[in-house]
C-alpha positions in Angstrom: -33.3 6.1 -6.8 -36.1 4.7 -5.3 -38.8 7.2 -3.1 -38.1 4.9 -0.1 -40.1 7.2 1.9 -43.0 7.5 0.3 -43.3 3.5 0.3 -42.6 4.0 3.7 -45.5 5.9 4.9 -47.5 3.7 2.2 -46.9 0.9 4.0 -47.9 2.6 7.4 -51.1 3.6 5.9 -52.1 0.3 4.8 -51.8 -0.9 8.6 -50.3 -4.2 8.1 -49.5 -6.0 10.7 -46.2 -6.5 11.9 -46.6 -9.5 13.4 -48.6 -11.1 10.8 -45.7 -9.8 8.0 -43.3 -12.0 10.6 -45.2 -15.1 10.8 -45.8 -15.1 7.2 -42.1 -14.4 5.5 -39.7 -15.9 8.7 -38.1 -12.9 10.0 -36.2 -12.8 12.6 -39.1 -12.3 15.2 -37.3 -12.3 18.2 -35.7 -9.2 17.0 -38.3 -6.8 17.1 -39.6 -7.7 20.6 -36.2 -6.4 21.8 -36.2 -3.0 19.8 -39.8 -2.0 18.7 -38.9 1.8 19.1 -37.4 1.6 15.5 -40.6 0.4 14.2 -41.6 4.2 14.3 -38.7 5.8 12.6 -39.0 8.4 10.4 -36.8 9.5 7.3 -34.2 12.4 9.4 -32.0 14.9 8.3 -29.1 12.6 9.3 -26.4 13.4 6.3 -25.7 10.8 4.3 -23.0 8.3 4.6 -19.3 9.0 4.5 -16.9 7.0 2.1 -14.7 5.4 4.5 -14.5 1.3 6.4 -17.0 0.5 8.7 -18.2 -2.6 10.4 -21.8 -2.8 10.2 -23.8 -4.2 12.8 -27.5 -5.2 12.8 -30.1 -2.6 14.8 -32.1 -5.8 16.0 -30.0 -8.9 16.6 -26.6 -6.5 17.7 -24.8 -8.3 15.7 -22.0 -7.7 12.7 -22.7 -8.2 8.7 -20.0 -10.6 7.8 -19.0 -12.6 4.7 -17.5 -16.3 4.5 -14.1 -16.3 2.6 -13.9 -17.8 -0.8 -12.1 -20.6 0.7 -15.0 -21.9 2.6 -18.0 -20.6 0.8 -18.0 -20.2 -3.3 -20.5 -17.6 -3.1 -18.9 -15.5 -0.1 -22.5 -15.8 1.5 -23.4 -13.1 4.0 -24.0 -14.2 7.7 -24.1 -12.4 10.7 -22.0 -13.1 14.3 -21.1 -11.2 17.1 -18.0 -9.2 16.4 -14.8 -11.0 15.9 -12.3 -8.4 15.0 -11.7 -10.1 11.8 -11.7 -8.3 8.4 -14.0 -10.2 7.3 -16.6 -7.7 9.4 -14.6 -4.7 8.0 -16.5 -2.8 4.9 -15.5 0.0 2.2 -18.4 1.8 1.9 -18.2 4.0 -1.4 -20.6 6.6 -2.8 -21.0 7.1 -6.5 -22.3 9.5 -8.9 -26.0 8.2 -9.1 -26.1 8.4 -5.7 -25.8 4.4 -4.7 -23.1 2.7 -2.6 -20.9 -0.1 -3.4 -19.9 -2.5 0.1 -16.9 -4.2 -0.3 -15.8 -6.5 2.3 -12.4 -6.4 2.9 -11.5 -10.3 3.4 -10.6 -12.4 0.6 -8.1 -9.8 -0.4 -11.0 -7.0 -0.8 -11.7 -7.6 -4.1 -15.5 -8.9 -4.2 -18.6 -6.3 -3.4 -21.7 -7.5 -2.1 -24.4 -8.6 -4.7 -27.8 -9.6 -4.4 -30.6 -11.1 -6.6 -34.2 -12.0 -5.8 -35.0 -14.6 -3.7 -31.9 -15.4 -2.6 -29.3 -14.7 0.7 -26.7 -11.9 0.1 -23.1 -12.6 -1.2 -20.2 -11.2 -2.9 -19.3 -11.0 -6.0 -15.8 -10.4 -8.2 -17.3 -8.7 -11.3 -18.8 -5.6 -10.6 -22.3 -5.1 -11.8 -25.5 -2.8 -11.3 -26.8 -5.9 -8.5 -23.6 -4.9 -6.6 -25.1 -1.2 -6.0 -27.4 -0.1 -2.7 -29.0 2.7 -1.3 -28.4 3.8 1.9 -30.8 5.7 4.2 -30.6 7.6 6.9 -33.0 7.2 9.7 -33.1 9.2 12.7 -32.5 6.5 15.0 -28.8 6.5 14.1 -29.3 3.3 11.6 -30.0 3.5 8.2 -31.9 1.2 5.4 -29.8 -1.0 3.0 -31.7 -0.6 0.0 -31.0 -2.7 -3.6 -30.9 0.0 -5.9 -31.3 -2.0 -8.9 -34.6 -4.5 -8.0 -37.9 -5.7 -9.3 -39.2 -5.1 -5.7 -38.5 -1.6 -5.0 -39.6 -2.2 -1.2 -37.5 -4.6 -0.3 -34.5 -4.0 2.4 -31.4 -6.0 3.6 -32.7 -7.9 6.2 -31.8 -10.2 9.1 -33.1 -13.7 7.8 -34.8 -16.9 10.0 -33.0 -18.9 7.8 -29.6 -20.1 9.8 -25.9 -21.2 8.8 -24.8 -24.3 10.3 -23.2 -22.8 13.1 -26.7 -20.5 13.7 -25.7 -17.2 12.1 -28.8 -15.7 10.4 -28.5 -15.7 6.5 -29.2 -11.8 5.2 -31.9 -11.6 2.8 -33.7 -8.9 0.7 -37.6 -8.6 2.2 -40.7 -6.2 2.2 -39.6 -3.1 4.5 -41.7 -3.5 7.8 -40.2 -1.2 10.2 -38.5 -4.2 12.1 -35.7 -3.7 13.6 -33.9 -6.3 11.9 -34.2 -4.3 8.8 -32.0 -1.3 10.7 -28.4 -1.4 10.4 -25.5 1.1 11.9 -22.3 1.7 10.5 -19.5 2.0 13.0 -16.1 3.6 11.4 -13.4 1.5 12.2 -10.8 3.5 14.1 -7.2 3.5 12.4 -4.1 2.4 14.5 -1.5 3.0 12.5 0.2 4.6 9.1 2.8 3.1 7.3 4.4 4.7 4.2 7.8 3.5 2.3 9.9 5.6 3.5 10.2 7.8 6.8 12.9 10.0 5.4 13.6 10.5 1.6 15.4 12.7 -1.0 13.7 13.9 -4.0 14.9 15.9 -6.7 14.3 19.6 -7.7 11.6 20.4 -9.8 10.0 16.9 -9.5 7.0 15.5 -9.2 5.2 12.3 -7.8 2.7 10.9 -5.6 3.4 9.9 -2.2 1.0 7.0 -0.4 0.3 5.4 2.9 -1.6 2.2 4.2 -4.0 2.0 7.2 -3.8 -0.3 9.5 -6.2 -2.8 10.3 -6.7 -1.9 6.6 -5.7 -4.5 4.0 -6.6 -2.3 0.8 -6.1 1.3 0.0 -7.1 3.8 2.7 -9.0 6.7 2.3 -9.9 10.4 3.4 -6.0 10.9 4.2 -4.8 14.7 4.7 -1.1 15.5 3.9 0.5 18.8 4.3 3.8 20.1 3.8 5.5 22.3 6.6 7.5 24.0 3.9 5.4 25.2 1.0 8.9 27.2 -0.4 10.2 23.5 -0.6 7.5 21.1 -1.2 4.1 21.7 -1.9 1.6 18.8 -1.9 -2.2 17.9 -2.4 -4.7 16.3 0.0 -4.0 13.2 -3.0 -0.6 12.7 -2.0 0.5 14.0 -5.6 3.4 16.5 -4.9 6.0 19.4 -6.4 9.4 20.1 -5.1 9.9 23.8 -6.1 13.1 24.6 -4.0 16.3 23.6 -2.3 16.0 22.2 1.7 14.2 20.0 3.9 10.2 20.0 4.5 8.3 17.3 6.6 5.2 15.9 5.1 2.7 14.8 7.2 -0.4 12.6 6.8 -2.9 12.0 8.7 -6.1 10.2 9.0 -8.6 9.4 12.1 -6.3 10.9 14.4 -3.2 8.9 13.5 -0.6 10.2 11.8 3.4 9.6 10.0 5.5 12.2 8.7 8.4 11.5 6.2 11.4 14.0 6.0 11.8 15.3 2.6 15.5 16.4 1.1 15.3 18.2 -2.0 18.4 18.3 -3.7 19.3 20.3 -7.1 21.4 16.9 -7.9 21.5 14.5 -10.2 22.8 11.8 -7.9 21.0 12.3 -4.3 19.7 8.7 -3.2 21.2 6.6 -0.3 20.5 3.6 0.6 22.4 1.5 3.1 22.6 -2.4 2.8 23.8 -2.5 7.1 21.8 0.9 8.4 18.2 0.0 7.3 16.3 2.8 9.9 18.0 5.9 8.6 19.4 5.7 5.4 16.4 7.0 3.2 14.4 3.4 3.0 12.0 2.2 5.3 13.6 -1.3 5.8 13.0 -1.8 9.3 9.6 -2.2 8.2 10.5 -5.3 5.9 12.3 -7.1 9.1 9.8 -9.8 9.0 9.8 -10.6 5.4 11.8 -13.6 4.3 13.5 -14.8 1.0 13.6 -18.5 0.4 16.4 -19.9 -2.3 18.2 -22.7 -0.8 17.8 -21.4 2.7 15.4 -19.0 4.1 16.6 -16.2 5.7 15.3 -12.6 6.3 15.3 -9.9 4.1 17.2 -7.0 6.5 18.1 -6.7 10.1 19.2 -3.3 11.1 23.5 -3.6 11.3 25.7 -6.4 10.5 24.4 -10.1 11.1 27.1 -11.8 10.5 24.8 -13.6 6.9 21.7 -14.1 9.1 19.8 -11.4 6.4 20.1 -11.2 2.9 21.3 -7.5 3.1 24.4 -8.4 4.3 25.1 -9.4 0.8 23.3 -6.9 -1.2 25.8 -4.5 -1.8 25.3 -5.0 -6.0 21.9 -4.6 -5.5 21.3 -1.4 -3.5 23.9 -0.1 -5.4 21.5 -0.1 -8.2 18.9 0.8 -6.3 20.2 4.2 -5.5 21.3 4.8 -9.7 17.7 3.7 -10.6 16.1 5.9 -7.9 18.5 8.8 -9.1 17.2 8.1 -12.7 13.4 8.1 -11.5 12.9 4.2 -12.0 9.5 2.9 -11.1 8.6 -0.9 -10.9 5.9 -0.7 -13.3 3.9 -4.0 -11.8 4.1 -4.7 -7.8 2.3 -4.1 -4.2 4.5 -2.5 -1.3 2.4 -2.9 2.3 4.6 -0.1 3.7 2.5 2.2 1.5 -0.6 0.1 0.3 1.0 1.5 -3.4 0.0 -0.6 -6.6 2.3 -0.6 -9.4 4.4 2.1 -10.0 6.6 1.7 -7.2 9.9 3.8 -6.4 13.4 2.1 -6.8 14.9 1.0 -3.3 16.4 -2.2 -2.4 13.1 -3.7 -1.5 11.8 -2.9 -4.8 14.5 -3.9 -7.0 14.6 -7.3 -5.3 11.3 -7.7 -6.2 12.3 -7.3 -9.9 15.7 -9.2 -9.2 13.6 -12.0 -8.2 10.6 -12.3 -10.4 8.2 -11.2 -7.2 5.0 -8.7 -7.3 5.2 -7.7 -3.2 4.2 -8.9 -0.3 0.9 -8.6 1.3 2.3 -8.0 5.3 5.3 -7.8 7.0 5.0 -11.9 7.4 5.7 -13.0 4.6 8.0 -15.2 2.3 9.3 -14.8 -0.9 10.9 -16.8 -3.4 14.4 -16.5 -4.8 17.6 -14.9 -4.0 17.2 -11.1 -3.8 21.1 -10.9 -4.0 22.3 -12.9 -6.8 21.7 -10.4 -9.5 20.3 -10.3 -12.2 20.4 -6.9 -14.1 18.6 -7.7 -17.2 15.7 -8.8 -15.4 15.8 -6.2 -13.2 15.5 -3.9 -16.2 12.9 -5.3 -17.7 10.6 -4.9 -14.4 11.6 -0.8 -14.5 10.9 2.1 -16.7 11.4 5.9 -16.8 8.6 8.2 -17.7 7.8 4.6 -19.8 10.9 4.0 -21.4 12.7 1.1 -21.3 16.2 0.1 -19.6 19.6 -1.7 -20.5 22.2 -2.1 -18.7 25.9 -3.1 -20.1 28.4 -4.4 -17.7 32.7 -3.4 -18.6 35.5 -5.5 -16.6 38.6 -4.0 -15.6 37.7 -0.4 -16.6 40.3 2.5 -16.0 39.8 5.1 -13.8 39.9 7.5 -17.1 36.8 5.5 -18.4 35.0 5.6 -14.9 35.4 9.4 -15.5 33.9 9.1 -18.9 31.1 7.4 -18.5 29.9 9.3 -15.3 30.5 12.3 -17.5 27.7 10.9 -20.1 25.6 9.8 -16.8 25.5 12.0 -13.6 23.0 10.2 -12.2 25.8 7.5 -11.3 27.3 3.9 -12.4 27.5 1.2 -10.6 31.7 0.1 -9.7 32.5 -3.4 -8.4 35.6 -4.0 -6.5 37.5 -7.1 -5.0 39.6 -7.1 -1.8 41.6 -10.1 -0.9 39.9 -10.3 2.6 36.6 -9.3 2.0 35.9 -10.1 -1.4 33.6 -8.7 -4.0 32.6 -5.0 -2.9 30.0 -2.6 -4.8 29.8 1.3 -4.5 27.8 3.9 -6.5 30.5 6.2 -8.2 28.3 9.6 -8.5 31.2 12.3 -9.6 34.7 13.1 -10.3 36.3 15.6 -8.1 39.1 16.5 -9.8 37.8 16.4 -13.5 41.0 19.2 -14.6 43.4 16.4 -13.3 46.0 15.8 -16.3 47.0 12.3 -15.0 44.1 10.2 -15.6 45.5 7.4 -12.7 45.1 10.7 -10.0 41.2 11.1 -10.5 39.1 10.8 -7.5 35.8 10.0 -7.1 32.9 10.7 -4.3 31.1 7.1 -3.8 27.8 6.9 -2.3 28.9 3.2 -0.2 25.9 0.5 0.9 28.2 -0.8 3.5 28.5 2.5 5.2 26.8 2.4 8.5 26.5 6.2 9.2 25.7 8.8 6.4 29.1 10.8 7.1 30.8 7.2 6.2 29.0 6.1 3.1 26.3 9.3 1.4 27.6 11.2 -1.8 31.4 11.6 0.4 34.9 11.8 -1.0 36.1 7.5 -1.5 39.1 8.2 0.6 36.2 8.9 3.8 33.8 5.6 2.8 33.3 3.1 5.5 35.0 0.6 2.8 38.6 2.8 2.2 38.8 3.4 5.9 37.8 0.1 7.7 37.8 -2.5 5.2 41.1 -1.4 3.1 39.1 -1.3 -0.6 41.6 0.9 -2.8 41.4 2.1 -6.6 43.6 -0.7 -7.3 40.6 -3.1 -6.6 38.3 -2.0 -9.3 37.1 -5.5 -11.8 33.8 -4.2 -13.4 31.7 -1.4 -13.7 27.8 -1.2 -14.4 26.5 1.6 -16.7 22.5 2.2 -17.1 20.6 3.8 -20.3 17.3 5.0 -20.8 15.9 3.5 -24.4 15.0 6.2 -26.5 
């Protein structure tokens, strides 16, 4: 790391003039005429720079770095305006070991970091490299020096260029420090509105672990310096990561939090091989968070959105998804991930928990959606298993699936024997057609007449939990308002983890 200071009061010793330096090399003169008090700032005890986004404005001109997008510019060429709100003026500032900075703006997806190379204006690059790395020092006049950590000229700063877009926005280049004030730049936090994670309510199991996440809004990429705490360590005790332990029977309520914003999810820990409900009708308060996917659409044929909270009458695909959140919940209860995939309620990569949202994903070939606007391709309801279970592991392993028609109730109590986490059970009704429920246990296992064994159901078309959660079939929403019966049994779907 360069002695910035000592060049510093080099320079000052020297006496060069500052207005000879201007006319010479094109700096933005009108700058310093507006703010010459920085032009005597001395190297503070100001702490160093926090990780965190920022939008970083220019001590001189008052205005905001900001980067074209890809689209418009092939070298993402820095530029500064006044502010726009945009992303594009929204930066993750990131300490590492050495002691440099990487600045990654977070348009254009937030993958490219700024770069620089002599003699030419600042942009942003994909691959990261040792021209992508800055210091940053703190002044005492609240602004700090952006510093190329990596140059042939050691005292050269980011700097507010003469040199003009089109439009008049002034190029940033890297020039001699003078102790302009063009050369100055603050970084303002930007404030977080809101926290969205996956689910606002969940059950996990006992003795489990996993990672919880949340995304920041205005935020495209993952956020940063979250806290999480657990109000019932006996329960759930979790780390300031997100990474978790359930360690006992009950209910605690995680928290995160993060520039003053927070969410809390409800966490049900269950000492239960079959604890997951989902709901195809009650999206708010069935242990997914698919009110948050109301303004994602699929597109196969006709496009139409994902889930509306209750029945639609077919204006959303969930009306139909019976099969496949019935799935959902056996491959949650078997602690399936989606290995590849994004999910904007969370800002998660890869990894992602089984829920109806996530298994259409893998039904229909898709990797997430950025927002809550988006569309997707395919039919999220017309299922296909073994594509689903070649998107999903367990602790790595692979999936299969094997589908039996017409099976007895005797072999329905066989096969959840061999798998308490669940099988899937199709049934047909004359009325209503094709029906899917989650059989998760046999309550009268001692029965002698295999034709009298019951079953509890976990039911998607359920709209309250008392009608359709881990209950008795006789109390679903589907025996009691629909008329679905034992009688109407055609298939059932067992899953297996590959050893």
């Amino acid at each position: 790391m360069h002695c910035i200071s000592c060049h510093i009061k080099r320079l000052a010793a020297l006496g060069l003039s500052l207005l000879m330096l201007l006319s010479c090399f094109g700096i933005y003169a009108a700058a310093a005429e507006q703010n010459s008090a920085a032009s005597t700032a001395d190297v503070s005890a100001q702490e160093a720079l926090a990780e965190g986004y920022y939008r970083i404005r220019n001590l001189g001109t008052g205005k905001y770095l900001d980067t074209y997008d890809l689209l418009y510019d092939p070298k993402g060429t820095a530029y500064l305006d006044k502010s726009t709100g945009q992303n594009g003026q929204d930066f993750l500032v990131t300490p590492l070991p050495d002691g440099n900075y990487t600045i990654v703006g977070q348009s254009d997806g937030a993958k490219y970091a700024l770069s620089y190379s002599s003699g030419s204006y600042l942009t942003k690059r994909a691959n990261p490299a040792q021209t992508e790395t800055f210091e940053i020092l703190p002044f005492d006049n609240g602004a700090y020096l952006i510093i190329p950590a990596y140059s042939e000229n050691s005292l050269h700063v980011l700097t507010a260029s003469s040199d003009k877009t089109y439009h008049g926005y002034n190029y940033i280049i890297s020039f001699p420090y003078i102790e302009d004030a063009t050369q100055y730049w603050v970084f303002e936090p930007v404030p977080v509105t809101k926290i969205s994670l996956a689910y606002t309510q969940t059950r996990e199991r006992l003795w489990s672990i996993g990672t919880f996440y949340a995304a920041l809004s205005p935020y495209p990429s993952t956020a940063l310096n979250m806290t999480w705490t657990s109000d019932n360590e006996e329960v759930l005790m979790i780390d300031n990561t997100g990474e978790y332990c359930t360690i006992g029977v009950g209910v605690a309520n995680v928290t995160v939090t993060c520039g003053g914003v927070s969410a809390t999810v409800r966490v049900e820990v269950h000492d239960s091989d079959a604890y997951a409900y989902f709901s195809q009708h009650n999206i708010a308060n069935s242990y997914w968070n698919g009110s948050a996917l109301s303004g994602i659409y699929f597109t196969a044929g006709v496009r139409k959105r994902y889930a509306i909270d209750r029945y639609n009458q077919n204006s959303d695909w969930m009306d139909e998804g019976c099969v496949l959140t019935a799935n959902a919940m056996l491959l949650r209860n078997l602690g399936a991930t989606l290995t590849e995939g994004y999910d904007f309620r969370s800002g998660q990569t890869n990894n992602l928990p089984a829920d109806p949202y996530t298994v259409s994903l893998a039904n229909t070939g898709n990797y997430g959606a950025a927002s809550a606007n988006a569309t997707l391709y395919g039919n999220p309801i017309l299922v296909n298993h073994n594509l689903i279970a070649t998107r999903f592991r367990v602790n790595g392993k692979a999936l299969s699936v094997t589908q039996y028609y017409y099976p007895s109730l005797k072999q329905i109590k066989e096969a959840l024997d061999e798998h308490p986490e669940g099988v899937v059970v199709g049934m047909r009704h004359a009325v209503y057609g094709s029906h899917y429920f989650l059989f998760t246990e046999c309550v009268n296992p001692d029965e002698t007449n295999p034709n009298k064994y019951k079953f509890k159901v976990c039911d998607p078309a359920a709209y309250t939990l008392s009608q359709g959660d881990n209950i008795p079939f006789e109390q679903s929403y589907s025996y009691l308002s629909l008329g679905y019966r034992y009688s109407c049994v055609t298939c059932m779907l067992v899953w297996d983890v590959e050893t």
